[in-house]
KELO-657868 format. One record per residue: residue number from 0; residue in one letter; x, y, z of N, C-alpha, C, CB in turn. Coordinates in pm, whole numbers, plus 50000, padded with zeros to 5 digits. Each point is the difference from the previous one (the first is absolute). Last residue first. Glycine has a CB too. Layout:
<pts>
+-----+----+-------+-------+-------+-------+-------+-------+-------+-------+-------+-------+-------+-------+
|   i | aa |  n_xx |  n_yy |  n_zz | ca_xx | ca_yy | ca_zz |  c_xx |  c_yy |  c_zz | cb_xx | cb_yy | cb_zz |
+-----+----+-------+-------+-------+-------+-------+-------+-------+-------+-------+-------+-------+-------+
| NUM |  A |     X |     Y |     Z |     X |     Y |     Z |     X |     Y |     Z |     X |     Y |     Z |
...
+-----+----+-------+-------+-------+-------+-------+-------+-------+-------+-------+-------+-------+-------+
</pts>
This chain:
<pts>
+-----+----+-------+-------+-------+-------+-------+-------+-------+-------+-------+-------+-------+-------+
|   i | aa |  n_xx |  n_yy |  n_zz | ca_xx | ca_yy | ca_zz |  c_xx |  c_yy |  c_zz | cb_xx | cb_yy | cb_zz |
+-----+----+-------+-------+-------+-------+-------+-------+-------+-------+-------+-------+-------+-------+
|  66 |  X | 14997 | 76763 | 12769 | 50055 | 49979 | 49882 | 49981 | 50168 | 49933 | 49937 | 49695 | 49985 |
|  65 |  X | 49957 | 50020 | 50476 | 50065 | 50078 | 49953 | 50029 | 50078 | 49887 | 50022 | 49890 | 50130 |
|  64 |  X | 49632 | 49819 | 49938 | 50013 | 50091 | 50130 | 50084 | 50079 | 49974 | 49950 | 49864 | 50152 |
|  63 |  X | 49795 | 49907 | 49443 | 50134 | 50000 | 50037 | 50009 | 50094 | 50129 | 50084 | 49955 | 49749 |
|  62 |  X | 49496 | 49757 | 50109 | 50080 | 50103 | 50027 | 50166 | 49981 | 50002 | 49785 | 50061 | 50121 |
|  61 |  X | 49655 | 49695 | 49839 | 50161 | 50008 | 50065 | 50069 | 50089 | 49920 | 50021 | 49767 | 50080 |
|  60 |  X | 49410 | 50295 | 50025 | 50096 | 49974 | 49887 | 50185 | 49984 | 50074 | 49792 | 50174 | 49803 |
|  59 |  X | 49643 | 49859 | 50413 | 50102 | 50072 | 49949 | 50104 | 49898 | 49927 | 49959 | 50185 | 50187 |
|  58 |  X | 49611 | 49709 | 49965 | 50004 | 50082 | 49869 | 50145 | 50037 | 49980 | 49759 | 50100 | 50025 |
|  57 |  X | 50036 | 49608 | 50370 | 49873 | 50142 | 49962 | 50123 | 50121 | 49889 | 49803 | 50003 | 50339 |
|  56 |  X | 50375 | 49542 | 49764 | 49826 | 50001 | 49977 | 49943 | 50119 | 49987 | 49973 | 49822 | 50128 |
|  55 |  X | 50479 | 50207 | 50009 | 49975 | 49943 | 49822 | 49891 | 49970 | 49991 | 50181 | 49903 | 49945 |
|  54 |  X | 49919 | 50206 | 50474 | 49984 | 50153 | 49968 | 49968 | 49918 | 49844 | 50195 | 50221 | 50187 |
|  53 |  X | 49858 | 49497 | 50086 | 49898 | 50036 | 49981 | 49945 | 50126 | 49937 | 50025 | 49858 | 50149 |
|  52 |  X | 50388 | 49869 | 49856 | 49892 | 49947 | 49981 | 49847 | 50058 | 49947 | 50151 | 49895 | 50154 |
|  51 |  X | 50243 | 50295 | 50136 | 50030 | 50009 | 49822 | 49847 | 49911 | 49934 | 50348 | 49973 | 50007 |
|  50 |  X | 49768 | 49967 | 50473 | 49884 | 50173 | 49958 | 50026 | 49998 | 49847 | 50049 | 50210 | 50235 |
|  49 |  X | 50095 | 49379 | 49951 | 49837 | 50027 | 49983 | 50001 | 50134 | 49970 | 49898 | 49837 | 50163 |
|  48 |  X | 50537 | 49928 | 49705 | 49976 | 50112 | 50069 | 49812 | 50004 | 49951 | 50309 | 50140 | 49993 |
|  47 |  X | 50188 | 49617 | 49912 | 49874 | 49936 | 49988 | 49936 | 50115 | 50136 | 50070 | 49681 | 49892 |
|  46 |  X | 50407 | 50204 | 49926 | 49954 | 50100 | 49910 | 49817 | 49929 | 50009 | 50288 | 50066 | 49809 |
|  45 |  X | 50118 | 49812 | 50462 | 49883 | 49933 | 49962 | 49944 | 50036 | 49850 | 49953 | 49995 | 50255 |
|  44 |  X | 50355 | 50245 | 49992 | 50066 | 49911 | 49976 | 49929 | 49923 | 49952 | 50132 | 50039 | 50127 |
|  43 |  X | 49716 | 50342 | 49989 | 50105 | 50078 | 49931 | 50088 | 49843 | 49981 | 49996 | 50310 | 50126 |
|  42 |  X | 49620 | 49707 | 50144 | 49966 | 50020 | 49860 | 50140 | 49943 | 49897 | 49822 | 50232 | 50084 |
|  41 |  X | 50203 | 49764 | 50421 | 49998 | 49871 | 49921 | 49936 | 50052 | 49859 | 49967 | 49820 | 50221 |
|  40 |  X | 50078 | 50563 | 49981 | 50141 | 49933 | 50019 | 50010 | 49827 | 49916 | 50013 | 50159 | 50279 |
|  39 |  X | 49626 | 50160 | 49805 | 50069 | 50062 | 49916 | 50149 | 49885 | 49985 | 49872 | 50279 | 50076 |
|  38 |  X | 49826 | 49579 | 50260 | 49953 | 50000 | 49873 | 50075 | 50058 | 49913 | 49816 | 49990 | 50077 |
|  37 |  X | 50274 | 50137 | 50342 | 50084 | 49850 | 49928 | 49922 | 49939 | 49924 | 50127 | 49939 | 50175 |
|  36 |  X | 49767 | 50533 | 50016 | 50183 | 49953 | 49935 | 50011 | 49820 | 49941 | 50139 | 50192 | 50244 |
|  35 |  X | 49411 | 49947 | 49946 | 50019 | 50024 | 49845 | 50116 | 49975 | 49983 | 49857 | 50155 | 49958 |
|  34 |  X | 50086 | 49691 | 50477 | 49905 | 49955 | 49919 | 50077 | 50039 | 49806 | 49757 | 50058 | 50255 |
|  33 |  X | 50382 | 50197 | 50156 | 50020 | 49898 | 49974 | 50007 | 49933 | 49881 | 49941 | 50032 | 50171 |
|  32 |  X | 49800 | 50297 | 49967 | 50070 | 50033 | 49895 | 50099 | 49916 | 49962 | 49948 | 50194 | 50053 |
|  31 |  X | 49685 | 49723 | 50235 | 49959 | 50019 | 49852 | 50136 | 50025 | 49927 | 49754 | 50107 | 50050 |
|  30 |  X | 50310 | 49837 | 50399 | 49980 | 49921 | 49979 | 49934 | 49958 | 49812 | 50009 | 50033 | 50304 |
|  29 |  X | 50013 | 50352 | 50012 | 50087 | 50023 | 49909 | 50087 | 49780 | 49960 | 50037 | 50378 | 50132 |
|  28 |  X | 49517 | 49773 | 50154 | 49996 | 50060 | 49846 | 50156 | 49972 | 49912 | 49812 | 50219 | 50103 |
|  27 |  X | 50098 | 49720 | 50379 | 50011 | 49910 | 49911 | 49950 | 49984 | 49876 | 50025 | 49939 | 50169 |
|  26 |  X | 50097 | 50404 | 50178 | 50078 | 49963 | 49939 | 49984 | 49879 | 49895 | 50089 | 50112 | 50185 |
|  25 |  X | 49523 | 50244 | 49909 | 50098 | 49881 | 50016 | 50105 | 49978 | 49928 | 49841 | 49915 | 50060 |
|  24 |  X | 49887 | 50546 | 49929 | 49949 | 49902 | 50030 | 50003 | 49870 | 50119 | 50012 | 50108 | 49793 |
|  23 |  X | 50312 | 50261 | 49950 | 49907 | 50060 | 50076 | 49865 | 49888 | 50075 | 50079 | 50227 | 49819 |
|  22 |  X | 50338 | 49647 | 49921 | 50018 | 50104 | 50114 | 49919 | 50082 | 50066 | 50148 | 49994 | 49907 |
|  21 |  X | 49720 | 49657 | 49779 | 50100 | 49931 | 50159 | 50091 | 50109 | 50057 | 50041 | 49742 | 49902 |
|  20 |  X | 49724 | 50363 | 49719 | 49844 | 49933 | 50043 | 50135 | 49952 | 50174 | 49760 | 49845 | 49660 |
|  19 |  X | 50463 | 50441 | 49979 | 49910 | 50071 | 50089 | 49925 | 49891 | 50081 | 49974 | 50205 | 49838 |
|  18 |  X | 50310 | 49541 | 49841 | 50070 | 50025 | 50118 | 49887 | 50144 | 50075 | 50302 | 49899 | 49877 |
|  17 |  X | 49465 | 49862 | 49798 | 50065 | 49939 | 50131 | 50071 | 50052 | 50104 | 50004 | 49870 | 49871 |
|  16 |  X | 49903 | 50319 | 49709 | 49883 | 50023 | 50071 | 50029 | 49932 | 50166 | 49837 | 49993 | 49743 |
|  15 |  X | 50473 | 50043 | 49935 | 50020 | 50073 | 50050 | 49861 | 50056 | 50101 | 50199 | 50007 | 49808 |
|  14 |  X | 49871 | 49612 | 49900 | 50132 | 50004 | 50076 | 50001 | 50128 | 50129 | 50128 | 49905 | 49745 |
|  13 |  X | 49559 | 49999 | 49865 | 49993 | 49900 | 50158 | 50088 | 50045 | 50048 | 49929 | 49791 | 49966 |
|  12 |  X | 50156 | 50438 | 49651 | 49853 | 50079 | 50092 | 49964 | 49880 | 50125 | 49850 | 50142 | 49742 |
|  11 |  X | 50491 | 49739 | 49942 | 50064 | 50118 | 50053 | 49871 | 50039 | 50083 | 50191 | 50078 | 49798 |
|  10 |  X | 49711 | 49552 | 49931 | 50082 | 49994 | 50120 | 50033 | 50106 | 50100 | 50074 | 49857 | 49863 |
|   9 |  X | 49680 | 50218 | 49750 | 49950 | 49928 | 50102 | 50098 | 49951 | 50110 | 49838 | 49944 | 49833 |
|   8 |  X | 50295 | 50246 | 49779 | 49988 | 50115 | 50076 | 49909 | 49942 | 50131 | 50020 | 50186 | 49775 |
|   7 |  X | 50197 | 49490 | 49946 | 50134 | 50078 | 50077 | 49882 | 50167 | 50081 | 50296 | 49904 | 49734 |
|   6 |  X | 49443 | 49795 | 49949 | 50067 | 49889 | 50108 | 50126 | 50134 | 50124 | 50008 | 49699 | 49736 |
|   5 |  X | 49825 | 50493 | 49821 | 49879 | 50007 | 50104 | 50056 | 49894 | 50126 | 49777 | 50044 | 49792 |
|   4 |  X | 50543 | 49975 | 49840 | 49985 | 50122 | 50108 | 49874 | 49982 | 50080 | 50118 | 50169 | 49847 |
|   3 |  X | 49934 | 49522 | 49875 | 50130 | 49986 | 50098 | 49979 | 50116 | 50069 | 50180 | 49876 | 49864 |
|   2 |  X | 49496 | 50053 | 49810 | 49999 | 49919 | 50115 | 50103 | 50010 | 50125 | 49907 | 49870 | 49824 |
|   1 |  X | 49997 | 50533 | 49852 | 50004 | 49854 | 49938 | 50017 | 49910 | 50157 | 50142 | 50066 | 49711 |
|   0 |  X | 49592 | 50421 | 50103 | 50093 | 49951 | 50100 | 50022 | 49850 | 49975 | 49925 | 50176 | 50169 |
+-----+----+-------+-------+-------+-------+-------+-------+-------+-------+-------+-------+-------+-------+
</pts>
């Protein structure tokens, strides 16, 4: 799995852990998902992303996401 996808399936799994944690929990769970949209968002302009970071410390390799 190359970085971009492990980053996009992490997102996709906060995203969706959140939105169950503030519909069943708190609403101020969906404060996480918040959170991730605009990481994804300043990534995508910054091109500067801790989960990419870290997923590249523990091994994985960049990628073509799409390609």
């Amino acid at each position: 799995m190359s970085i971009e996808r492990a980053v996009m399936a992490f997102a996709g799994v906060m995203i969706l852990v959140s939105l169950a944690l503030g519909y069943t929990v708190s609403p101020y769970w969906y404060l996480l998902t918040a959170f991730v949209g605009l990481n994804l968002l300043q990534a995508s302009f910054t091109h500067f992303c801790p989960a990419a970071m870290i997923f590249r410390k523990l091994g994985l390799k960049p990628g073509s996401a799409f390609g």
